[in-house]
C-alpha positions as CSV (number, residue, x, y, z in Angstrom):
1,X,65.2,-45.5,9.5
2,X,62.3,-43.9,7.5
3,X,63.4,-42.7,3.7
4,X,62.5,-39.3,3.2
5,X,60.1,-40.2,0.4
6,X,58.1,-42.6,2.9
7,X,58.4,-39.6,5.4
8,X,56.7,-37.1,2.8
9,X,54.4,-40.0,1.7
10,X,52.9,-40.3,5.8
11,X,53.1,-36.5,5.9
12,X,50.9,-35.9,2.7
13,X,48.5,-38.5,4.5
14,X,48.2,-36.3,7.6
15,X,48.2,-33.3,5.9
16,X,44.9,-34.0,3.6
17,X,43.0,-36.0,6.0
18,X,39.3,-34.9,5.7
19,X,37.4,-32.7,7.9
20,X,35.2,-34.6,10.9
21,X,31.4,-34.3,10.6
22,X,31.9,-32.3,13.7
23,X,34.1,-29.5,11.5
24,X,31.6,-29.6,9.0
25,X,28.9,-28.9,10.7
26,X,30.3,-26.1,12.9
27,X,31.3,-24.4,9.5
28,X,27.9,-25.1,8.0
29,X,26.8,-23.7,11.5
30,X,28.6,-20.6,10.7
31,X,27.9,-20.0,7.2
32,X,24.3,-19.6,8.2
33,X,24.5,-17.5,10.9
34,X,26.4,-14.7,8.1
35,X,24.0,-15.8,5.7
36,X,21.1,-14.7,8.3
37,X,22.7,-11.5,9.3
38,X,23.1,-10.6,5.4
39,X,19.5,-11.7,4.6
40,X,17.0,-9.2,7.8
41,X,18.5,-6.4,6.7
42,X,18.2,-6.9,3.0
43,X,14.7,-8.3,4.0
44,X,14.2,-4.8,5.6
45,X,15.2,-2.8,3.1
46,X,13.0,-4.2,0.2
47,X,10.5,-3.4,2.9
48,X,11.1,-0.2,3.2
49,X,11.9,0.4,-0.6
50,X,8.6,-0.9,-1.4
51,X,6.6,1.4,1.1
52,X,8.3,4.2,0.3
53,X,7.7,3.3,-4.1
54,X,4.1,2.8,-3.2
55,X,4.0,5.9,-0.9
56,X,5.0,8.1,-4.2
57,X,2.8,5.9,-6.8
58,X,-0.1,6.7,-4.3
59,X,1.6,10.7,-4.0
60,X,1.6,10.7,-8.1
61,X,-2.0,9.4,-8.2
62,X,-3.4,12.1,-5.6
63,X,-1.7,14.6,-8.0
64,X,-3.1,12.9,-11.4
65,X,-6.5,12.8,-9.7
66,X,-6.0,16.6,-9.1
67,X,-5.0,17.1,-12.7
68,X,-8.2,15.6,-14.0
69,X,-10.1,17.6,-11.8
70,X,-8.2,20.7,-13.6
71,X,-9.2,19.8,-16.5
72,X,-12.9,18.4,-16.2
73,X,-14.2,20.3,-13.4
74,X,-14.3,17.1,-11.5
75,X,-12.3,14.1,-9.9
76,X,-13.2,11.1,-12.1
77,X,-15.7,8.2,-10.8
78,X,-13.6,4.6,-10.0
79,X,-12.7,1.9,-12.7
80,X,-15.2,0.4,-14.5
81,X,-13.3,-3.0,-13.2
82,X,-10.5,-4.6,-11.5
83,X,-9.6,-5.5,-15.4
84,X,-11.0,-2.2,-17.2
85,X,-9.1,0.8,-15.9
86,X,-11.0,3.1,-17.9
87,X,-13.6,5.4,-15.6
88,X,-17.1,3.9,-14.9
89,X,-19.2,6.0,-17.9
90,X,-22.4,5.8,-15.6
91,X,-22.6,8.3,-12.8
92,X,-23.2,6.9,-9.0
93,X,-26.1,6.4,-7.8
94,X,-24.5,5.5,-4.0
95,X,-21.5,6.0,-2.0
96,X,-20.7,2.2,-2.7
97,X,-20.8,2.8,-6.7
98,X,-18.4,5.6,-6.2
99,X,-16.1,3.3,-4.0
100,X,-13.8,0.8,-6.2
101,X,-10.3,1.0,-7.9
102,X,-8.3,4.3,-8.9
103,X,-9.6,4.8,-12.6
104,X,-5.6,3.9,-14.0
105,X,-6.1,4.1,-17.9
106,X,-8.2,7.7,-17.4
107,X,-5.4,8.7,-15.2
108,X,-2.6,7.6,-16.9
109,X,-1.0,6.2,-13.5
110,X,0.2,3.1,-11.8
111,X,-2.6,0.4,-11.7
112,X,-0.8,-1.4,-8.1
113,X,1.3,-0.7,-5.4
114,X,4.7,-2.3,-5.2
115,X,3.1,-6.0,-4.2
116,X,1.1,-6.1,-7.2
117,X,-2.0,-4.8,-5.6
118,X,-5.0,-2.4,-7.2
119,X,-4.8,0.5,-5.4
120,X,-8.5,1.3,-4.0
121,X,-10.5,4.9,-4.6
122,X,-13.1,6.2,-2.6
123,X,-14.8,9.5,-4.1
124,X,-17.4,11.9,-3.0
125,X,-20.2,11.4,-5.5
126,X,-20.9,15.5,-5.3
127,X,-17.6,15.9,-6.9
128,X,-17.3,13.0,-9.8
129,X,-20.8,13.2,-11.2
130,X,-20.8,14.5,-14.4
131,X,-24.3,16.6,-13.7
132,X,-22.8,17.5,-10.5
133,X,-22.2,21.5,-9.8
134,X,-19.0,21.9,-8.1
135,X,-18.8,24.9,-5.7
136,X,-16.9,26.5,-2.9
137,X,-19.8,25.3,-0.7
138,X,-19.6,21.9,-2.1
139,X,-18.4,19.6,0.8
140,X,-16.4,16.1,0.6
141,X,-18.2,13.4,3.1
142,X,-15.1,11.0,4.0
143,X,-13.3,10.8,7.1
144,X,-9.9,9.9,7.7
145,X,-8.6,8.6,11.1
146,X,-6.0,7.6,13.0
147,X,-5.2,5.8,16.2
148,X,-3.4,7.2,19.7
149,X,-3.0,5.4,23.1
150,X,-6.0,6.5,24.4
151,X,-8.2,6.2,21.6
152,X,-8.6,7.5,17.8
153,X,-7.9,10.8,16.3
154,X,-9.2,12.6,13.2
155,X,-6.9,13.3,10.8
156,X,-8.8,14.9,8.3
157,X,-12.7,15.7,7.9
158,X,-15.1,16.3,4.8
159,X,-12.3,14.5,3.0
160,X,-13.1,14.6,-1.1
161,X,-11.5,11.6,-2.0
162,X,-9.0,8.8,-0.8
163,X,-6.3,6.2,-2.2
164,X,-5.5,3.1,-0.4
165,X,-3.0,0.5,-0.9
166,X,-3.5,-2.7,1.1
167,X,0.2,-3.1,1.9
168,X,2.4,-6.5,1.8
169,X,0.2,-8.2,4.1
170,X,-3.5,-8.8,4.4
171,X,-6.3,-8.1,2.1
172,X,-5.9,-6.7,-1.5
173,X,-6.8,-7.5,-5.0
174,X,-4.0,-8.8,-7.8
175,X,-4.0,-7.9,-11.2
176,X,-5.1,-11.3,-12.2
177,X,-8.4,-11.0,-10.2
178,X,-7.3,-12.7,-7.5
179,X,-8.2,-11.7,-3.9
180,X,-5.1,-11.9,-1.6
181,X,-6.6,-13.7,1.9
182,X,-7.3,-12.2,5.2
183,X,-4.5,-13.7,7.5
184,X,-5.2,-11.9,10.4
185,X,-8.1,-11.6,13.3
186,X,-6.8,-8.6,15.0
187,X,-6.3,-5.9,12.2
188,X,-9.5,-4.1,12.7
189,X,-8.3,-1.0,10.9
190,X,-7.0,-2.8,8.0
191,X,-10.3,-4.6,7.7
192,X,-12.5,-0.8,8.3
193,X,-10.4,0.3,5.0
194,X,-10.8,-3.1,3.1
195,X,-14.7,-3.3,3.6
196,X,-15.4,0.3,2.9
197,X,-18.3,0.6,1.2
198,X,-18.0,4.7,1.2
199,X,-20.7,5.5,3.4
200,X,-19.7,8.8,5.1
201,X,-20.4,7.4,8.4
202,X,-17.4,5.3,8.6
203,X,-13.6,6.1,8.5
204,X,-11.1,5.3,6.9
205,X,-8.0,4.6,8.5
206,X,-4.3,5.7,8.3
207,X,-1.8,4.5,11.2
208,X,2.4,3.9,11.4
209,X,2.6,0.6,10.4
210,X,2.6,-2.0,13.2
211,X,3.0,-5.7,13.4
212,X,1.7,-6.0,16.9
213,X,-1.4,-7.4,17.1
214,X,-2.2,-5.8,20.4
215,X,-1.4,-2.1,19.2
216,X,-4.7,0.0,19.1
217,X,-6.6,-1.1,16.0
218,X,-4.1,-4.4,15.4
219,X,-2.0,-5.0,12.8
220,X,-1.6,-2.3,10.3
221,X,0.1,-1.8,7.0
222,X,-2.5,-0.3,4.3
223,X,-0.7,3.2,3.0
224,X,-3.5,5.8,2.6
225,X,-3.5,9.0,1.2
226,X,-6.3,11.2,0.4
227,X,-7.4,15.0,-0.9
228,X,-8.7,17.7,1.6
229,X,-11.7,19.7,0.3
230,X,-9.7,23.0,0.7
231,X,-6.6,21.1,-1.7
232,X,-9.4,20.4,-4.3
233,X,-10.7,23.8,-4.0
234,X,-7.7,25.8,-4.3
235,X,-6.2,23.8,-7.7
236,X,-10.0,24.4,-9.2
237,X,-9.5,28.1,-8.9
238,X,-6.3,28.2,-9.6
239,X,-7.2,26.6,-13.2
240,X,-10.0,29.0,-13.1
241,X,-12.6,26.1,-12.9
242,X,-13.7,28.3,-9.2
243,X,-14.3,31.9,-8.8
């Protein structure tokens, strides 16, 4: 008969026998299936926590721009540079001189977005010129549109100024100087608001965000904001700058 110390020695044996590759992989298999389901919606949150930060850096901006305007009688003209935030000293000669980055050292605001992108500025020459008369009468040239089922909508007409940030994906400039690539052949919209050169005849664009390249106007993730002409008007005379 078997002692009971061989018996516990054979029953340690089949009690710590490894697992099979078979076991291992099926608990490997499950690990990252919970590791997945952890990782799209924390993936979709940053997402949204990141829209919605830029959405107020781009919210604070409009308001700082505003606050200049207060105080100078004007909206200022754009950077001097991607690297220089101060504002250009030399008044615009063309729409495409007043087009460039949001002026962040004269502002005192964010330089990017929430992906490390310079946040673009658009502005109505008649309104950041420093020999320019601003008036009631005075009237913003941009145009900011936006895009339905069966076609494309304005939004908002003799626009003063506008703020764009570029978005996770697709076009945008770093703070290094770097230009962030194009990956896309299908985001018309997002390539309209990149290539702006701030000629009044062209739109700007500002859409839900979409990652369906078939959608009306492609893909789309740019966050735009911008200041209406009556906005403008209305803080002016409220800081007495306006009769």
């Amino acid at each position: 008969p078997m002692s009971a110390a061989a018996f516990g020695r054979s029953g340690c044996r089949s009690i710590v026998r490894g697992f099979t590759l078979v076991e291992v992989a099926v608990a490997m298999l499950v690990v990252a299936l919970l590791l997945g389901s952890l990782l799209a919606p924390l993936a979709t949150q940053l997402d949204q926590r990141n829209y919605a930060h830029t959405q107020r850096i781009l919210e604070e901006t409009r308001e700082a721009l505003l606050g200049f305007a207060m105080a100078n009688g004007r909206l200022p003209r754009p950077a001097t540079s991607d690297l220089d935030g101060s504002e250009r000293t030399t008044d615009c000669l063309t729409n495409a001189e007043c087009t460039g980055y949001v002026p962040w050292v004269a502002l005192g605001t964010a330089r990017t977005d929430s992906w490390g992108k310079l946040l673009r500025y658009s502005v109505t020459r008649a309104f950041a010129n420093s020999g320019a008369t601003v008036t009631l009468d005075t009237a913003g040239v941009k145009r900011v549109m936006t895009r339905t089922g069966t076609g494309t909508l304005i939004l908002a007409d003799q626009v003063v100024a506008v703020v764009i940030s570029h978005g996770a994906h697709n076009w945008g400039r770093g703070i290094d100087g770097n230009d962030h690539g194009d990956a896309s052949s299908t985001n018309a919209d997002e390539d309209a608001n990149a290539t702006h050169d701030g000629q009044d005849s062209a739109p700007f664009y500002a859409r839900t965000r979409s990652e369906v390249p078939t959608a009306p106007g492609g893909e789309f993730d740019d966050v735009v904001i911008w200041i209406p002409q009556t906005l403008l008007a209305s803080r002016l005379i409220a800081a007495g700058r306006l009769p």
